[in-house]
C-alpha positions in Angstrom: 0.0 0.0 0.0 2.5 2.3 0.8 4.2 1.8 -2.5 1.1 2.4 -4.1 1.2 6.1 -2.5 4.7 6.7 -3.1 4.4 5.6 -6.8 1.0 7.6 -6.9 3.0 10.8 -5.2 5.7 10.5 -7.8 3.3 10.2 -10.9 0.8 13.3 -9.8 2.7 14.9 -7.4 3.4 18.3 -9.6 -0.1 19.0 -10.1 -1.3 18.2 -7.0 -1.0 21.7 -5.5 -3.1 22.9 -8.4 -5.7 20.2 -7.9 -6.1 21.5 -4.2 -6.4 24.8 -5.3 -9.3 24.1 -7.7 -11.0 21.8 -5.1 -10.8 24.6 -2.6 -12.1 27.4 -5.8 -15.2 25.3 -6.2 -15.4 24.6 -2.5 -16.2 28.7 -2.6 -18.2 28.2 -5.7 -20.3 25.7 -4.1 -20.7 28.1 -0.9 -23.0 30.5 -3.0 -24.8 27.9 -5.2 -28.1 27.3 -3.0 -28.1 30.7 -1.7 -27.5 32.9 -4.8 -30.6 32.9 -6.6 -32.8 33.6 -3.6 -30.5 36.3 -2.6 -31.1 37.8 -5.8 -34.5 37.5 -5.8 -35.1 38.6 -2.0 -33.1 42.3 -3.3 -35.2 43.1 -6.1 -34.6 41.0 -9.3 -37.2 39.9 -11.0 -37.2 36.1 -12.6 -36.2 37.3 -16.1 -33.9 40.1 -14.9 -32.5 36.8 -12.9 -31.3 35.2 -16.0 -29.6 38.3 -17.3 -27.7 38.6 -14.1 -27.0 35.1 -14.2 -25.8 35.3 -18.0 -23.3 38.5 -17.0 -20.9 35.6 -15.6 -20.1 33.5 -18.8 -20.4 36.9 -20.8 -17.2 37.9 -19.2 -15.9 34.3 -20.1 -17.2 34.3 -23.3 -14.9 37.4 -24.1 -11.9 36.6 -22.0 -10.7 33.1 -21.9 -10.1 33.4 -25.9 -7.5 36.4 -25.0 -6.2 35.5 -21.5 -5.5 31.8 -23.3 -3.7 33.2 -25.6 -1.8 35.4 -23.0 -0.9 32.4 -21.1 0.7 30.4 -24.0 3.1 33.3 -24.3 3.7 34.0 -20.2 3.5 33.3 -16.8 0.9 31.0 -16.3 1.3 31.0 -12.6 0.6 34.5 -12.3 -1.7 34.8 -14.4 -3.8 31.8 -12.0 -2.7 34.1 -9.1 -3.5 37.4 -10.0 -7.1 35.8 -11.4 -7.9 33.8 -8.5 -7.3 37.1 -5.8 -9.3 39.4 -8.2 -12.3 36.5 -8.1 -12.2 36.2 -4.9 -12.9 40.0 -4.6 -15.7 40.3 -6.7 -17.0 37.1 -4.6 -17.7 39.4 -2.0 -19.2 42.8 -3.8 -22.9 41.4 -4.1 -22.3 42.3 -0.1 -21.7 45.9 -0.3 -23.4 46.7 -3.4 -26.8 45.7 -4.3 -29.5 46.2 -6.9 -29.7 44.7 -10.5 -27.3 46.7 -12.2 -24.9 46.1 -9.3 -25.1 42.5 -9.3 -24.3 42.6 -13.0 -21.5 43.8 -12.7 -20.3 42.1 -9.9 -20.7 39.1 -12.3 -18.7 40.7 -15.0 -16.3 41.0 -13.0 -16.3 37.6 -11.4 -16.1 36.3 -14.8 -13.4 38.3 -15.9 -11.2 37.3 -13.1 -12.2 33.2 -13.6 -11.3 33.6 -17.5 -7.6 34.7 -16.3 -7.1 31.8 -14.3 -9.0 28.5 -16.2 -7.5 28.7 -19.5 -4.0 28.6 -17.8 -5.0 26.1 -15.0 -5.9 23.5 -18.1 -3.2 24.7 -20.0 -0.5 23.5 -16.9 -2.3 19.7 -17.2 -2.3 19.6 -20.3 1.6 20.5 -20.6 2.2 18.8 -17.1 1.0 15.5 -18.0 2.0 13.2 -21.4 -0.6 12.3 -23.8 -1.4 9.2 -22.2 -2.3 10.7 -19.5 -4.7 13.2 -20.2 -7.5 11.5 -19.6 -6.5 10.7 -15.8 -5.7 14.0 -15.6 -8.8 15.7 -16.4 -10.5 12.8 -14.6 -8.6 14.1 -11.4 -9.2 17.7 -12.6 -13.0 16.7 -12.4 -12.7 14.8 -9.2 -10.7 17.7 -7.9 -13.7 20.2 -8.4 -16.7 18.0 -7.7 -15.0 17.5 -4.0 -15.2 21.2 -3.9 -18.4 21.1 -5.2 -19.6 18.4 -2.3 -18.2 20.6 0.4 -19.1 24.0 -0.5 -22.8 23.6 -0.3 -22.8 22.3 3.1 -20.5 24.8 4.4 -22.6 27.8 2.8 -25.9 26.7 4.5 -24.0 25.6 8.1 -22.6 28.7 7.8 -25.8 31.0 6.8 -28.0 28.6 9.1 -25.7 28.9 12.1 -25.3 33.1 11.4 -28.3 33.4 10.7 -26.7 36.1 8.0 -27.5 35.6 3.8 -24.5 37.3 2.9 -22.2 34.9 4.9 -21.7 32.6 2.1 -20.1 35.9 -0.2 -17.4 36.2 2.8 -16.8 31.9 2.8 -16.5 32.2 -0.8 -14.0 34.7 -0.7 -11.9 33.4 1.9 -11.8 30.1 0.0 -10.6 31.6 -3.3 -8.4 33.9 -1.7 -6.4 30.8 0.1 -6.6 29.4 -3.2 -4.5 31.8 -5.0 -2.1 31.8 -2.3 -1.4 27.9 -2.7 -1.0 28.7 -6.2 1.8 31.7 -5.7 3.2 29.2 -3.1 3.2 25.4 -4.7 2.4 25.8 -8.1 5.7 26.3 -10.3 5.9 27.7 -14.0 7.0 24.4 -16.1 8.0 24.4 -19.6 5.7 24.4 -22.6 5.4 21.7 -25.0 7.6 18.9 -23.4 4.9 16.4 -24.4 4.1 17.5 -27.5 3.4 14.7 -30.6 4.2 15.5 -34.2 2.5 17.6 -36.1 0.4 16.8 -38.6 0.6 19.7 -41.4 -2.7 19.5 -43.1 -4.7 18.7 -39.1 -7.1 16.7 -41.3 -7.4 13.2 -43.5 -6.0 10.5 -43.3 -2.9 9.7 -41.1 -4.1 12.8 -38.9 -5.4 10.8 -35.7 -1.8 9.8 -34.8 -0.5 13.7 -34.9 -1.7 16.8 -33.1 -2.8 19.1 -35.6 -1.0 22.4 -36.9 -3.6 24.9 -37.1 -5.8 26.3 -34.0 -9.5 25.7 -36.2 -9.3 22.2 -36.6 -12.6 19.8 -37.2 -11.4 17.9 -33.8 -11.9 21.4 -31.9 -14.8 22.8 -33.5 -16.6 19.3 -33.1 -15.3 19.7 -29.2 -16.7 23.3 -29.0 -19.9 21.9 -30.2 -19.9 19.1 -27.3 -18.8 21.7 -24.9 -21.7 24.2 -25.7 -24.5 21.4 -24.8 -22.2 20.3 -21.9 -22.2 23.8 -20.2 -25.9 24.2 -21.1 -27.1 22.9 -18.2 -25.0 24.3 -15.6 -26.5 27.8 -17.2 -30.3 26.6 -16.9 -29.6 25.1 -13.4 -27.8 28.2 -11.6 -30.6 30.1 -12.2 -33.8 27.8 -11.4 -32.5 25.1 -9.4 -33.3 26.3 -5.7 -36.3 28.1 -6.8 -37.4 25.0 -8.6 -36.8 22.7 -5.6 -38.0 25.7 -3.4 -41.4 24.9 -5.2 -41.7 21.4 -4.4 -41.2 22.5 -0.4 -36.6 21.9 0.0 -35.2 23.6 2.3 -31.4 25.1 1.8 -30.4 21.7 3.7 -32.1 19.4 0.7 -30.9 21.7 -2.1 -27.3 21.5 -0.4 -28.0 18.0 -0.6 -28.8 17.6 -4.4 -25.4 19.5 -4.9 -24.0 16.8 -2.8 -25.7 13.9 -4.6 -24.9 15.2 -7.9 -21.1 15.7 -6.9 -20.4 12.4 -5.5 -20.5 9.9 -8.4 -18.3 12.7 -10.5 -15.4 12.6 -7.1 -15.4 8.7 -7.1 -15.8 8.3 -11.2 -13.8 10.9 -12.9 -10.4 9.6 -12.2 -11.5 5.9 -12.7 -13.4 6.9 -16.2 -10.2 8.9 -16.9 -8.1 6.4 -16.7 -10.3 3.8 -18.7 -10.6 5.8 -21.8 -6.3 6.7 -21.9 -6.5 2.8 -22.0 -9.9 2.2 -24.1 -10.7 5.1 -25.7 -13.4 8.0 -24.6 -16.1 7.9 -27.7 -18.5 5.5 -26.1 -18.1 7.5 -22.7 -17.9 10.6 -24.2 -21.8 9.7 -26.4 -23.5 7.6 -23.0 -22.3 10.8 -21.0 -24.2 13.6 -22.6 -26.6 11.8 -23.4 -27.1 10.9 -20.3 -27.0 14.6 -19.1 -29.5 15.4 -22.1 -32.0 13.0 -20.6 -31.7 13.7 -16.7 -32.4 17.6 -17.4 -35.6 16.6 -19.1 -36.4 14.5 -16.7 -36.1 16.6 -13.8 -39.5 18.3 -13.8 -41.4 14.9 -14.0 -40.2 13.5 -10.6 -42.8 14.0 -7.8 -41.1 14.2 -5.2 -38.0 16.1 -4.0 -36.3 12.6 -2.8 -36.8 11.2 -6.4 -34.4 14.8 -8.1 -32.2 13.6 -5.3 -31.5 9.9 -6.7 -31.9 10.8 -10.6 -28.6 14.0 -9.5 -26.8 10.7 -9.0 -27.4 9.4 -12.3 -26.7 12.5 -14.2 -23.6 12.8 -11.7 -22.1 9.3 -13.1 -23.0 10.8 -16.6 -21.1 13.6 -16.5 -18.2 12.0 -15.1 -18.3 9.5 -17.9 -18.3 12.8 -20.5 -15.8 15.2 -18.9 -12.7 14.2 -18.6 -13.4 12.5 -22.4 -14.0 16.5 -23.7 -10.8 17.7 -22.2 -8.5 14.7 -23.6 -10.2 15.7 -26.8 -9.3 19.2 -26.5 -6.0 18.6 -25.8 -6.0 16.4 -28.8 -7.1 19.0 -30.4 -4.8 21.2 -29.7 -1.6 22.5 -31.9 1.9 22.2 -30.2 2.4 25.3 -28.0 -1.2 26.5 -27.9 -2.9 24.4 -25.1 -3.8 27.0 -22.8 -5.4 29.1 -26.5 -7.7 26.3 -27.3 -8.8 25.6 -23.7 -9.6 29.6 -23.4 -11.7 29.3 -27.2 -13.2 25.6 -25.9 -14.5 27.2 -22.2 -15.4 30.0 -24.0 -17.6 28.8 -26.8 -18.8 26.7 -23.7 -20.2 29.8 -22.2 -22.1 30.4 -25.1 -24.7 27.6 -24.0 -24.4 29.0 -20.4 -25.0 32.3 -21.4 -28.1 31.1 -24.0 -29.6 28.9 -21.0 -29.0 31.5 -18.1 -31.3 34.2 -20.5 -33.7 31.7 -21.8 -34.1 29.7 -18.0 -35.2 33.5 -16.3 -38.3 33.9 -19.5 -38.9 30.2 -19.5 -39.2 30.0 -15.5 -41.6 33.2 -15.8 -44.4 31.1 -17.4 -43.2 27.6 -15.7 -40.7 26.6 -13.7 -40.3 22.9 -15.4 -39.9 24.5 -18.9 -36.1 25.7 -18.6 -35.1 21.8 -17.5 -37.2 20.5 -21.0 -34.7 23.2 -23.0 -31.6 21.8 -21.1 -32.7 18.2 -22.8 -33.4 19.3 -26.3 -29.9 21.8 -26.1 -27.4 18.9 -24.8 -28.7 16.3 -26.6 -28.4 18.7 -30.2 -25.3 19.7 -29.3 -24.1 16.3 -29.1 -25.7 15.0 -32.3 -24.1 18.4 -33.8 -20.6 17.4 -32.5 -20.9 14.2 -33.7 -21.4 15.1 -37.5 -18.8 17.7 -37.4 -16.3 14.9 -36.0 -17.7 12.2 -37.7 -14.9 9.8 -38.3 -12.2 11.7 -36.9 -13.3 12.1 -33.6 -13.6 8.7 -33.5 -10.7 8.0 -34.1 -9.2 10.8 -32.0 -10.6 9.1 -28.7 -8.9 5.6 -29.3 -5.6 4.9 -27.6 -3.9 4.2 -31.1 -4.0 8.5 -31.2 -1.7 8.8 -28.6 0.8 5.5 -29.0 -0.2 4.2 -32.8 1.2 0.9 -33.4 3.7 0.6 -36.3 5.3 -2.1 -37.6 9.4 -2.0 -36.8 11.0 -0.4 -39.7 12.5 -3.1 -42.2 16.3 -2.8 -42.8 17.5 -3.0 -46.2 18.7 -6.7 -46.8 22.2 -7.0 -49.7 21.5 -9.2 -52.2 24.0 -12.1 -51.7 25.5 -11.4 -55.0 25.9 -8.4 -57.1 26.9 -9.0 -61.1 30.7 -8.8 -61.1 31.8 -9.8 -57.9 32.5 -13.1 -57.0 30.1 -15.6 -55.5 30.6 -15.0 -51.3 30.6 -17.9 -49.2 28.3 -18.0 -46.4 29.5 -19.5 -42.9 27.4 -22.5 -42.2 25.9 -23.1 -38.4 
């Protein structure tokens, strides 16, 4: 056993100080998940002004991670994860002092700005950190990483409001947590070089011969069939932030069973992700990578056709082990996807085109919830699952093929060495030593 942790230590080691660090950012993500809507709501926003609010995050994404991306393929990456991480966990705590609508907006903006300095560079580090047969495991424990966050942060937002008996302790909890976040990340986390890992390029990035080479230019057909996946993929973390605790709010959960969902939802994703990551650097990610979302398609629809609150609490487990079967297999793909030197650039355009479905869900969940609360879970199904089917036809055979092991090792036959003919015309017959 003890070899297994010293062999585990030497392997993972590097990144594990960044996998803290993101554990403990969603720990103060999770903090505000139940409470944030209803705090909204309780200071004067309206259910559609709620999804603009709500959209105002991934807005600020959906500009920056494109250009902080490509600022951290050509600097610090570090510093840019630090200098993110403190200003997010500044703006975690504005909605405190300033309050209204507009304020809230831009408190968002703000807290979006800051997240798009520090995730393109975070996945940029693993993806460098980590050889090609690894990125699967990587992203699994990148997944795992947040989702034990994700676990925690709930429960410590509501103990914490509950025991206070203030709303706005949750802001201060989630700022302390990112705060000590970005000071494990100035501490532990140490600039590495870029491209160590990197396979042979492939000139044209498409036909045939291209699964066994990263491709040479950004727009490829493996990333744009990725940003499709990743737009349905972030769709329902957009419809859910705003409706969720209203929605289960309806059904009579208190903060204590919507913490719970969180919890419930979390759990198969901390125990899956790694093991799922490491199947498909073995097996190959396509089948996981199709159950997954479609998984996630069919659980959002389902949602709002459970009775009872217990019954959203088992099906979060199901869509929990779905999403842990799809993650980590869209991040190996990006980084697939990705030409030599420019990790960190397509992980900024993949989370951003992400936010794209965040920010469509977040505006269409506030209208949608205005004339029925079950209506923005029904547009979470129809969104994932066409995103999917979209992804597939723009990947079609490639992205097959991307997701097999043979992309990152392909099998080739030893080189055959030239044999001499035993006699040339002219020289005299050679005799050959018998055994």
């Amino acid at each position: 056993m003890t070899v297994r942790v010293h062999t585990w230590l030497a392997q993972w080691g590097p990144i594990l100080p960044l996998l803290t660090a993101e554990a403990t950012v969603w720990a103060g993500f999770g903090a505000l998940l139940p409470i944030l809507p209803i705090y909204f709501v309780e200071h004067g926003v309206s259910l559609p002004m709620l999804g603009i609010v709500v959209a105002a995050w991934p807005a600020a994404r959906l500009v920056g991670e494109p250009f902080f991306g490509w600022i951290a393929d050509r600097a610090s990456r570090t510093t840019m994860m630090v200098i993110g991480l403190m200003l997010a966990a500044l703006f975690a705590v504005a909605p405190v002092f300033v309050v209204g609508p507009v304020a809230f907006i831009v408190a968002r903006l703000g807290a979006g700005m800051a997240a798009s300095m520090y995730d393109p560079a975070a996945r940029g580090y693993l993806v460098d950190a980590n050889p090609p047969d690894r990125q699967g495991e990587t992203f699994g424990l990148y997944g795992a990483a947040q989702m034990g966050g994700l676990m925690l942060g709930p429960a410590f937002g509501g103990l914490a409001a509950a025991v206070t008996g203030d709303p706005t302790t949750p802001f201060w909890l989630a700022g302390i947590f990112v705060f000590v976040a970005g000071l494990l990340v100035w501490a532990r986390v140490h600039e590495i070089p870029r491209g160590v890992h990197d396979q042979p390029v492939d000139a044209a990035g498409e036909g045939e011969g291209a699964p066994t080479r990263r491709p040479s230019r950004l727009f490829n057909r493996l990333l744009i069939a990725a940003i499709a996946l990743g737009v349905g993929s972030y769709f329902a973390g957009g419809t859910y932030e705003v409706v969720w605790s209203l929605y289960l709010t309806s059904l009579g959960a208190g903060l204590d069973m919507i913490g719970l969902t969180f919890f419930t939802f979390a759990l198969p994703i901390l125990v899956l992700s790694p093991v799922m990551g490491r199947y498909i650097d073995h097996r190959g990610g396509f089948l996981a990578l199709v159950l997954g979302m479609a998984g996630v398609a069919i659980c959002g629809a389902l949602y709002p056709l459970v009775p009872e609150v217990w019954f959203v609490v088992l099906l979060g487990l199901v869509e929990g082990t779905a999403f842990a079967l799809a993650s980590p297999a869209q991040f190996m793909l990006v980084a697939r996807a990705s030409p030599p030197g420019r990790s960190s650039t397509a992980q900024g355009i993949f989370g951003a085109a992400g936010t794209i479905g965040t920010i469509v869900a977040s505006l269409s969940a506030g209208f949608l919830a205005d004339l029925d609360l079950r209506f923005p879970f029904f547009a979470t199904g129809i969104g994932t699952g066409s995103a999917l089917i979209l992804g597939l036809l723009i990947g079609r055979r490639r992205l097959y093929d991307a997701m097999q092991p043979a992309h990152v090792q392909p099998i080739r036959p030893p080189a055959a060495q030239p044999v001499a003919p035993l006699d040339q015309p002219g020289e005299p017959i050679r005799e050959h030593a018998q055994p």
